[in-house]
C-alpha positions, 0 to 999 in steps of 0.5 A: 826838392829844389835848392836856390843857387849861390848867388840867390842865397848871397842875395839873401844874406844880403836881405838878411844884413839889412834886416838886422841894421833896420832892427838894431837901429829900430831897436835902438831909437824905440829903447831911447824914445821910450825911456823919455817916455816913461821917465816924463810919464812918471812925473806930476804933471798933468799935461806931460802925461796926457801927452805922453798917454796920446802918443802911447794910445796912438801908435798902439791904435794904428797898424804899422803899415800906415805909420811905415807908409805915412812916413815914407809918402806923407812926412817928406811932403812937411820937408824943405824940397832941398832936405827932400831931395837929399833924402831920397838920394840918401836911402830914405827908404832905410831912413824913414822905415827905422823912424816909424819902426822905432816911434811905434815899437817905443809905445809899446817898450814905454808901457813894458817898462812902465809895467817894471816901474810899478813892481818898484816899492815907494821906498825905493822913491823916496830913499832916492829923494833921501840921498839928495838926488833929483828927480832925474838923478833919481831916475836915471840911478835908482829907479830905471835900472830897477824897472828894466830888470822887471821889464826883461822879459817883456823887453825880450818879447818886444825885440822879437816883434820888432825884428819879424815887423822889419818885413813890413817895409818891403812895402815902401822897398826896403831890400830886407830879407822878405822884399829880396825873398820875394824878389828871387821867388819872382825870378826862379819859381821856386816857392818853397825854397825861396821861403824855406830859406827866408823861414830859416833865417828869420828862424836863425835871428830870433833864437839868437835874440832869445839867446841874447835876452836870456843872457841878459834875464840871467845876468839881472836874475845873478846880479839881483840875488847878491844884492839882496 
């Protein structure tokens, strides 16, 4: 068996960091898009959900290789050609695959926490109104923390997926772990090893996300027991 040399294997933790940068940035925008989401979902405005509901339905309907190419080939063309320019020489590649990530993985973090929303007793709604908070207020205090320790685990599950979906950008080039696999697998032959060690490292990020999301399951299972 063949083992890939050193600078092939600094080439894939090289992949590897931008993998976890595309994820955590992805990660990042889904999780804040999404709780726009839900908490304008939540309201009584007929309109505001139906937009919301068209947003969800749309990124959950379309595959996200198209919204990835989308963005990346058809978005830049709405641009003024001096912000075009300045994000093409600006990694856009990085740029645009974070944005179609995030606003699709966001439809599906804003039905998981939606999904917690609804496990929330009315008396939690209407205790918030009885304290004088706001409707914002109310969410952002009592209602959303508890709808996220609901949302944990399906959370937890959404991160993994974002984290395997990072290697659909290689489509538009983003040098992440699968595009740089490849790219070895073209120069050295070496099939097995080239994706053997790419396996492991994907292997590698998703047990340290299950770590992770276990941590933070434990600490809302601990932190809700004694608040009971």
């Amino acid at each position: 068996m063949y083992l890939l040399e050193a600078q092939y294997l600094y080439q894939m933790l090289g992949g590897m960091v931008t993998t976890i940068q595309l994820f955590i940035v992805s990660w990042v925008l889904a999780f804040s898009v999404a709780l726009t989401l839900v908490v304008i979902r939540a309201t009584e405005l007929s309109v505001a959900r139906w937009i919301v509901d068209a947003y969800v339905e749309y990124h959950r309907n379309v595959p996200l290789l198209v919204h990835v190419l989308f963005w990346y080939f058809g978005m830049p063309e709405l641009l003024p050609e001096s912000v075009r320019s300045w994000l093409y020489q600006h990694n856009a590649e990085m740029s645009l695959a974070a944005i179609a990530l995030g606003l699709g993985a966001a439809a599906y973090i804003a039905e998981d926490i939606r999904s917690g929303l609804r496990a929330i007793p009315e008396t939690q709604f209407e205790a918030a109104r009885a304290m004088g908070a706001n409707y914002l207020q109310g969410m952002r205090y009592v209602i959303i923390p508890q709808a996220l320790r609901h949302a944990v685990p399906a959370l937890i599950g959404r991160a993994l997926l974002l984290f395997k979906n990072t290697s659909v950008t290689m489509a538009i080039g983003v040098a992440e772990l699968t595009y740089q696999a490849r790219e070895i697998e073209n120069d050295t032959y070496r099939t097995f090893a080239t994706y053997g060690a790419a396996t492991a490292m994907y292997l590698a990020g998703a047990f340290l996300i299950m770590f992770i999301g276990a941590r933070i399951h434990a600490y809302y299972a601990i932190s809700g027991g004694r608040n009971a």
